[in-house]
Each structure stands twice: as C-alpha cells, then as structure tokens.
C-alpha positions in Angstrom: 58.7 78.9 100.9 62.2 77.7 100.7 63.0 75.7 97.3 64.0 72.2 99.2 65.7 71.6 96.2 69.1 72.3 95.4 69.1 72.7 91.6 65.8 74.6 91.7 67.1 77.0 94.4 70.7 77.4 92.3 68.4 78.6 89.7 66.9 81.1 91.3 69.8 82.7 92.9 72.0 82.5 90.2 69.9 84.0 87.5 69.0 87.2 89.6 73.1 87.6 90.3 73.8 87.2 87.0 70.5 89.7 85.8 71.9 92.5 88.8 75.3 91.9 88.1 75.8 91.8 91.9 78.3 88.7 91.8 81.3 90.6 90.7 81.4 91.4 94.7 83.0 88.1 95.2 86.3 90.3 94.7 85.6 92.3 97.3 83.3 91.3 99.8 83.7 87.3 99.8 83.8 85.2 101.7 81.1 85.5 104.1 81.9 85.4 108.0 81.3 82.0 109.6 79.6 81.7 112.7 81.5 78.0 113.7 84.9 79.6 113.0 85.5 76.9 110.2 86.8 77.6 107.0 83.7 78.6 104.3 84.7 75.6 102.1 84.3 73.1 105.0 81.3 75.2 106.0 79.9 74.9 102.9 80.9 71.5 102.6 79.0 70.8 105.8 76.1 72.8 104.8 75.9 71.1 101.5 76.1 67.4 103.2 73.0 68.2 105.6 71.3 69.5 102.5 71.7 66.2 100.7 70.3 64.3 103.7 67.2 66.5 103.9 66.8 65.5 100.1 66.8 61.8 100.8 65.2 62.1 104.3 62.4 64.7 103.9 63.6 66.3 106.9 63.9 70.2 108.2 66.0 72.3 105.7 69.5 73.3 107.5 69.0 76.7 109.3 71.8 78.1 107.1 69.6 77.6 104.2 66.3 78.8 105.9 68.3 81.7 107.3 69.0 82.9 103.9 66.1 82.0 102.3 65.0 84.2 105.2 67.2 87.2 104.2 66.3 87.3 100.8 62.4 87.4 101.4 62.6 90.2 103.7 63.9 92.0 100.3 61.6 90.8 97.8 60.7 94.6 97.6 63.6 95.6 96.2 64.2 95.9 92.2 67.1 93.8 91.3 68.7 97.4 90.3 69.3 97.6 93.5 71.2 94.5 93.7 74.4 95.9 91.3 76.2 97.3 93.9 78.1 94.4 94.7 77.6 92.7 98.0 76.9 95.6 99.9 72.9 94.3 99.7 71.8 91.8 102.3 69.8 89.9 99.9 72.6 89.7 97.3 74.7 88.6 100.0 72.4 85.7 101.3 71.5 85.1 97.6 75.4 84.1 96.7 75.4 82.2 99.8 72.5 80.5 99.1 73.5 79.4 95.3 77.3 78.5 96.9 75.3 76.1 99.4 73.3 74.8 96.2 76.2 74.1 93.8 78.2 72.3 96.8 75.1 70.3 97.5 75.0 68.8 93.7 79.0 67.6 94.1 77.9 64.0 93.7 76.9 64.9 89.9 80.5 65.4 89.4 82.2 62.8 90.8 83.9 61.1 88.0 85.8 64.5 88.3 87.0 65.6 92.1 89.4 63.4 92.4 89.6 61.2 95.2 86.3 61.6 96.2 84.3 59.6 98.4 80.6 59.8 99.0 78.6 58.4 101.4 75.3 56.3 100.6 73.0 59.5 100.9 75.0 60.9 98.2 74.5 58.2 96.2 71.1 58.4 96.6 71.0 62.2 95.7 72.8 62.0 92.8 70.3 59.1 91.6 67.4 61.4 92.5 68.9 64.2 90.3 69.7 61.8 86.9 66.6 60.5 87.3 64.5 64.3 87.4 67.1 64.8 83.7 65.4 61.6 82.3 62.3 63.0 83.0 62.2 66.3 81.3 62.9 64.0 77.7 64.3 66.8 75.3 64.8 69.6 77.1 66.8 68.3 80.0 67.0 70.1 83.5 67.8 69.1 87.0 65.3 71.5 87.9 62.2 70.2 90.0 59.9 73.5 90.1 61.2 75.8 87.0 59.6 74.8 83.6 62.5 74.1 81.0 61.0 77.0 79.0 62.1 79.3 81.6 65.1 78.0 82.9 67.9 75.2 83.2 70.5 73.8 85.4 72.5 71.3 84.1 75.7 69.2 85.4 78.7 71.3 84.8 82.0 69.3 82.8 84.4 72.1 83.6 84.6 75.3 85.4 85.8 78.4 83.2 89.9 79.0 84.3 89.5 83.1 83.2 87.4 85.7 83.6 84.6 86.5 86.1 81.1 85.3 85.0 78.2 83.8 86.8 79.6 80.7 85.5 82.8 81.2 87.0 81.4 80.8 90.5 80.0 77.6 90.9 82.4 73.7 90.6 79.5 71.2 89.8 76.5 72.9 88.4 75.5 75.7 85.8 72.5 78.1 84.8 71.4 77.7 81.0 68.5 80.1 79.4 65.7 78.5 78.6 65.6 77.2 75.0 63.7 74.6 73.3 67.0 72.9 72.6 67.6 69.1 72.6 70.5 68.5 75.6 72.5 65.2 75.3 74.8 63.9 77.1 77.5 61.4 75.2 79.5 59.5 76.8 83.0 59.8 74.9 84.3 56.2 75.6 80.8 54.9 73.7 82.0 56.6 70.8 85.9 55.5 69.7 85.0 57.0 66.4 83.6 60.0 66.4 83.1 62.6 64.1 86.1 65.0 64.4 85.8 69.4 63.7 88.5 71.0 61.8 89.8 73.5 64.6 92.0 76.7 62.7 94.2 78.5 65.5 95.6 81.9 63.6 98.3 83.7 65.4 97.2 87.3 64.9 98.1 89.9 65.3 101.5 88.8 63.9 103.3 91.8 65.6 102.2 93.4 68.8 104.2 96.4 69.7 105.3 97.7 73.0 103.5 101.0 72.6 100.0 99.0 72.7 100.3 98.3 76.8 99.9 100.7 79.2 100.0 100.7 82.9 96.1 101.4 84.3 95.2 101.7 87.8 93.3 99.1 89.9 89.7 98.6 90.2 88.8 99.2 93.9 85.3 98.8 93.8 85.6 95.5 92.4 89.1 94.1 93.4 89.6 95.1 97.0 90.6 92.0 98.0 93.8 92.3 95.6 97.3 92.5 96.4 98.5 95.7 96.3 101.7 94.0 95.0 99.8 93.2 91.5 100.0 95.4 88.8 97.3 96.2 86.1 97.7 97.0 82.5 95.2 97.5 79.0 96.2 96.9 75.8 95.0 98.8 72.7 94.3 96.0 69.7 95.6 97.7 66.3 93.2 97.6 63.0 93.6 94.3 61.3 93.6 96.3 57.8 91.8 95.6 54.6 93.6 92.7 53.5 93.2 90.4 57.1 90.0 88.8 55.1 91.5 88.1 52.0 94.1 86.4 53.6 92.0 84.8 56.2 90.1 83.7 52.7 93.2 82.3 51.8 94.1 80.2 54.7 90.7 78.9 54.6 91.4 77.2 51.2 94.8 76.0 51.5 93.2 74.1 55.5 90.8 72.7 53.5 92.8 71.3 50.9 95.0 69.6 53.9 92.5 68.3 56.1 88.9 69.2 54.6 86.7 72.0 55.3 87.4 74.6 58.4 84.2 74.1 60.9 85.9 76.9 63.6 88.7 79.8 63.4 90.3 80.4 66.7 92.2 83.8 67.3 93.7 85.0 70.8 91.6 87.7 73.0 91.6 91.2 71.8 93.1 90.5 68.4 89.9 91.9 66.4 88.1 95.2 66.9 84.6 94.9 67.6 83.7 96.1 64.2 86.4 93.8 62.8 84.6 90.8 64.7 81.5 91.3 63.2 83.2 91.5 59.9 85.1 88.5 60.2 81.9 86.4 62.1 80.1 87.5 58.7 83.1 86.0 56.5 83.1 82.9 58.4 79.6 82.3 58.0 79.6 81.8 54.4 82.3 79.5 54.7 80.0 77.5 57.3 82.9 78.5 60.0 82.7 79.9 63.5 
C-alpha cells in the first residue's frame, strides 16, 4: 500500500538510497524524463501540490505517486545490493522519484525560508497537519505518521548542505535522522536575545601547502557523466602534521581560553589531518571537553 503520507514515504525511500548507495546516480542519470514536457521542478512542483490536496482531502493519491509506488513493489525482491549501481535499477529510479515528490510535498514546513513564497490555504492546512503529528511524538519528535521514532525520523530541514554529495544533499525542505532516543527541540532564536554562546577556534593548518601536493586525476564517468568535459579534476595529498601539531594545538587551547574562556569546538579546513592524525587530535580534544 502506498504511504499517503509524505514524510512517512520520504522515509522510506530515502533510507534505502542512502543504505544502497544508489543516489550518487543523480550525476549521471537525473533528471527523470517527463511525460507533460514540463520542466521536473514544475513537475515536481505540480506533483507535490496534488499531493498536499490529497492530505487534506482524503482523496486518490496522484498517479505519479501510485506509478512509483508501483515500480518499486514489482522489485521488492531484489536485495538493496542490487540497488548500488546507480540509477540504472527501476526501483532505485522510482524510489528517488518518489522521495523528490515527498520532500517537494513538505515545502510549506519551510516557508519562513523560500523566499517569496506563497501558499495556498491547503498548504496551510498541511503544514498544520505536520506540526501537529511533531507535537505528538513528545520527546522524540518525527513528522512521521507510520514509522516508530525508534526506527526512524524525518524532521524539517533549516538548511540544505552547499558541498558534497549525501543523502542529505538531495532533498530542500525535509531530512532523514536514525532513530535515537534523543530529545529534538526546536528554539526559536528571536525567543532567546541572550543565549548562551560556544567558543568556536578556526586554525589555519596546514600553514604551508606546497604545489607538489595537487595533481591532475581523471574524471569519474560512472558517477559524473553529466559533467562538462570542460571541468577539470584534481587530488591533493595532505602532508603529516608532525609530532609537535598537539603540543601546539595544546598551546593555542590555553592562550583562547585565557581570551575568551574555554574552547567548546576546533575547526580545521578539509583534508588538513590524516585519518590517523584525526583520531589523534579528536582524542586530544576530548580531554579538553572540545570537538
């Protein structure tokens, strides 16, 4: 049976993506052709809108939605192993489709941020539905209808991830969260003029980084064929931090906390640490009470 509700079907989806690793297709194989000849953001748009309706109506579930709700049963057979090869599986396919229609269908949950939106009484409505359903899970919040807390969450999403390509990089208004018997709140920031700040520590490191450590690397075409062949790619090749990183890390500590009290986070740029080094430094941290 199809999930009639957004956030429950969003769950679904995006947790056996994210399990199969199958949305890294979206570089390849995205969008999806579109029957009405629109563009697949007013598609989905439209989609999403009907969606809403059939929240607040009780009516018949758009035929996009049944279609691939459709798709993905006929391949309930298959092992999500099978799913990793991008988009070339039907299911996988109707299943990004599906939690695409989902997230666009929970827009009104963000719309102190699209700017210049509009939305139409049955969005309203939607969106009151939704709040409500978080109220009543108390501590463990989800917009969820049909998937215990304990299993998993979907929560309104405050901003979408600018780099990198994770599940949570693919949806605008809504995200997965594991299950976790964690207490979710939600603060409003203007309630609170005062309060309590975090000591942030940004260190610059490496503090030399050497032509020698980039190096031209080909493209990925399983997983960016929809690249410009104009764009270049290149690695870089972090070098050892050396023994005497942590002392002076030690030492910056002390001297941030004599300025502005103790150092609750230490912020470094991508690749600066080893792995090794990471765990080292994570380790150091933690006796300071630091992350």
């Amino acid at each position: 049976m199809v999930p009639a509700w957004p956030p429950d079907a969003f769950a679904l989806t995006a947790h056996a993506l994210r399990h199969a690793g199958a949305y890294i297709g979206v570089l390849s194989n995205w969008p999806p052709p579109v029957e009405s000849g629109k563009e697949w953001a007013d598609h989905c748009e439209a989609v999403a809108k009907k969606w809403r309706g059939v929240v607040v109506k009780s009516s018949s579930l758009p035929k996009e939605v049944q279609s691939c709700w459709g798709r993905i049963s006929a391949g309930l057979d298959q092992p999500l192993a099978d799913l990793s090869d991008s988009l070339n599986s039907e299911p996988a396919r109707a299943m990004l489709e599906l939690m695409a229609y989902a997230d666009q269908a929970c827009l009104p949950l963000a719309a102190e941020r699209v700017p210049g939106a509009s939305f139409d009484p049955i969005s309203f409505v939607f969106a009151r539905k939704a709040f409500e359903q978080m109220q009543r899970k108390n501590a463990t919040k989800s917009l969820c209808r049909e998937i215990d807390v304990s299993r998993l969450r979907v929560l309104p999403k405050a901003r979408v991830p600018q780099r990198g390509l994770t599940i949570r990089s693919l949806s605008l208004y809504v995200g997965l969260c594991k299950g976790a018997e964690i207490e979710t709140t939600f603060i409003d920031h203007q309630s609170y003029p005062e309060a309590p700040a975090i000591n942030i520590l940004l260190l610059p490191w490496p503090l030399r980084v050497r032509p020698a450590q980039f190096r031209q690397t080909r493209q990925l075409t399983n997983e960016m064929a929809t690249i410009s062949d104009e764009f270049g790619f290149f690695t870089y090749e972090s070098a050892q931090a050396g023994k005497g990183f942590e002392d002076g890390l030690e030492d910056l500590l002390e001297e941030a906390a004599k300025e502005c009290g103790p150092v609750n986070m230490v912020v470094l740029p991508e690749l600066a640490l080893s792995s090794k080094e990471v765990d080292s430094v994570r380790n150091l941290l933690n006796s300071w009470g630091a992350l």
